[in-house]
Every structure is written in structure tokens, then in C-alpha cells.
C-alpha positions as CSV (number, residue, x, y, z in Angstrom):
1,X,0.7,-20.0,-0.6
2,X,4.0,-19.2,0.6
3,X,6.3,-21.3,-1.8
4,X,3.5,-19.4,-4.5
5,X,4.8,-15.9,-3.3
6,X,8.5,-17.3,-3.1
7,X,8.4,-18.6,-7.0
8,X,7.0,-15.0,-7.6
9,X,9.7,-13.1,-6.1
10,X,12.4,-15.4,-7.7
11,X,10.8,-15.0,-11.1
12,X,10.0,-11.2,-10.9
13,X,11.5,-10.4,-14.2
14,X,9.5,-13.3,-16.0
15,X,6.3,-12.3,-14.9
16,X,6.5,-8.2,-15.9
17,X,7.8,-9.7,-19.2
18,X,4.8,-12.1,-19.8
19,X,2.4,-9.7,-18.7
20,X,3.5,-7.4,-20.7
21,X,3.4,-9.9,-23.8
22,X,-0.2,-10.6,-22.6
23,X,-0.9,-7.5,-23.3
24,X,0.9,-6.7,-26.4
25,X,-1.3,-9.7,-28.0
26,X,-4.3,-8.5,-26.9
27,X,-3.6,-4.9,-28.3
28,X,-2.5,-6.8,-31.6
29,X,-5.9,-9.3,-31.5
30,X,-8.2,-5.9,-31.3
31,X,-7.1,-5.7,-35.2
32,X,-9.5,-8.5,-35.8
33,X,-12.5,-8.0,-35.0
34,X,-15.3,-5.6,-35.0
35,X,-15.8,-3.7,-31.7
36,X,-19.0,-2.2,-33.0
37,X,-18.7,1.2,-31.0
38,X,-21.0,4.0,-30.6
39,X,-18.2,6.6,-31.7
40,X,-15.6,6.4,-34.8
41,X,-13.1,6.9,-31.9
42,X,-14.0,3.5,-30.1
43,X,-12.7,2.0,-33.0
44,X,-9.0,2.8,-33.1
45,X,-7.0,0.0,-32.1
46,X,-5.9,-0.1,-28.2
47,X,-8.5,2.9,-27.5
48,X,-10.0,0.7,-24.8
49,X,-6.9,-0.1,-23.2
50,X,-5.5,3.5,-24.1
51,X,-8.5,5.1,-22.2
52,X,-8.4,2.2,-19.0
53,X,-4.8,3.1,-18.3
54,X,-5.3,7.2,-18.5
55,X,-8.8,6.5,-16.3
56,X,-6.3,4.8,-14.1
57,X,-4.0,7.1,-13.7
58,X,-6.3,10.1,-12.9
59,X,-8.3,8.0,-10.4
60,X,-4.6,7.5,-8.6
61,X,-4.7,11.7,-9.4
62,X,-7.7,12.7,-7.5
63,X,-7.4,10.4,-5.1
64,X,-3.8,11.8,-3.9
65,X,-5.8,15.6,-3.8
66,X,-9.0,13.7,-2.3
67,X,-6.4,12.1,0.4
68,X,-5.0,16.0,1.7
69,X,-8.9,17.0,2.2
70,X,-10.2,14.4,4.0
71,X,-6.8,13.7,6.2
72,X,-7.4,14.4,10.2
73,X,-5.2,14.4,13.0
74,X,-3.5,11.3,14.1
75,X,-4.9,12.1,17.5
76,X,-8.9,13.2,16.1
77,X,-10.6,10.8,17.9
78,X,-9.6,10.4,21.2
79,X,-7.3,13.9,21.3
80,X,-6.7,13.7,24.9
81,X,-6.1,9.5,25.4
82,X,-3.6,8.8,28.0
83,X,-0.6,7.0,27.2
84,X,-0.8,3.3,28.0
85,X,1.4,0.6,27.7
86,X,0.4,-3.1,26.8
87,X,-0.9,-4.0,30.7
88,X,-3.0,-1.6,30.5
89,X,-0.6,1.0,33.3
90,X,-0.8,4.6,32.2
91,X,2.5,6.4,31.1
92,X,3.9,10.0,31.6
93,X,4.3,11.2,27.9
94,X,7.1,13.2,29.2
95,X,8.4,10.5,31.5
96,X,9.3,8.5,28.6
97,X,12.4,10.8,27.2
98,X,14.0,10.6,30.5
99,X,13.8,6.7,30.9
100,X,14.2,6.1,27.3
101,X,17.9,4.5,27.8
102,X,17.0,2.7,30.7
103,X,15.3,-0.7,30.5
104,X,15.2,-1.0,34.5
105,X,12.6,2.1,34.9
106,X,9.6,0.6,32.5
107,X,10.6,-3.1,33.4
108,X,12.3,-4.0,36.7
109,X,13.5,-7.6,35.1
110,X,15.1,-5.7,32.1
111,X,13.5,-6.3,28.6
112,X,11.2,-9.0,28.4
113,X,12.8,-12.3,25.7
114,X,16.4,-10.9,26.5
115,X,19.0,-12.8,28.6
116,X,21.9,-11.2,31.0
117,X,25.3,-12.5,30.7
């Protein structure tokens, strides 16, 4: 999968080009044949794919306006969860900005994977 995903990225260019030649001949293969629609509209060439891209885009519309209503808090759930690191020990939120530039305060050895010289 990853040598699939490598030949994509290398080949970006080719593949926006050939989709969008897929696409051109299907627009150009609705002139042959009868769509039989309901309405005289449906029948205009590229209406369906016309009408899927705008549904598209105002689905990506309401969904951007649907996002601000629905949006909480980062902290909604648990508003007043202490501070833990990854043993498990809690932390002093404040504590934090007056250790952050030393490693010896939050680990005795120094930073965990690095090496002193």
C-alpha cells in the first residue's frame, strides 16, 4: 500500500489530468443516449454532473455553519480534569511555565531517548 501511495504522490499531476479526462468523456458520452427524465431540464447535457458538484458544494456550505452551532468547549466534558502526564502523576497547570526550560524538574534523568555528551 505504501509503494501505492508513493507512485501517487510522484505522479500527482497525471492523475488530476486523467481524472479530469474521465470526466470530460463522460460529460461528452451523455450526448448519446436518452436519459429519459422526469423534467425537460434533466435533459441538458452535464445537468447530472452540473447539479452533483453544486449539491456538493453546498453540503461543504452548511456543514461549515452546521460546524460553529454544534462546536463545544475543548474542555466540555471533563471541565475540571486534572493535568496528568503519561504515568499517570498529576501536574500543576501553572507549574508547567516555570519548569518549561528545564528537563531535570519533570524528568530527573533528563529527556527520555536523548544522550549526554
Amino acid at each position: 500500500m505504501r509503494a501505492f501511495l508513493d507512485l501517487l504522490v510522484r505522479n500527482v499531476d497525471k492523475v488530476v489530468y486523467g481524472l479530469g479526462t474521465v470526466c470530460l468523456l463522460l460529460v461528452a458520452a451523455d450526448l448519446f443516449y436518452d436519459k429519459g427524465g422526469h423534467y425537460d431540464f434533466e435533459r441538458f447535457t452535464g445537468f447530472h454532473a452540473i447539479y452533483g458538484f453544486c449539491s456538493y458544494v453546498g453540503l461543504i456550505l452548511v456543514s461549515k455553519q452546521l460546524r460553529k452551532a454544534l462546536m463545544r468547549p475543548e474542555d466540555y466534558y471533563e471541565p475540571d480534569a486534572p493535568y496528568e502526564n503519561v504515568s499517570g502523576e498529576r501536574l500543576d497547570p501553572d507549574a508547567h511555565e516555570a519548569t518549561a526550560g528545564s528537563t531535570s524538574a519533570s524528568h530527573p534523568q533528563g529527556v527520555p531517548g536523548e544522550t549526554e555528551e
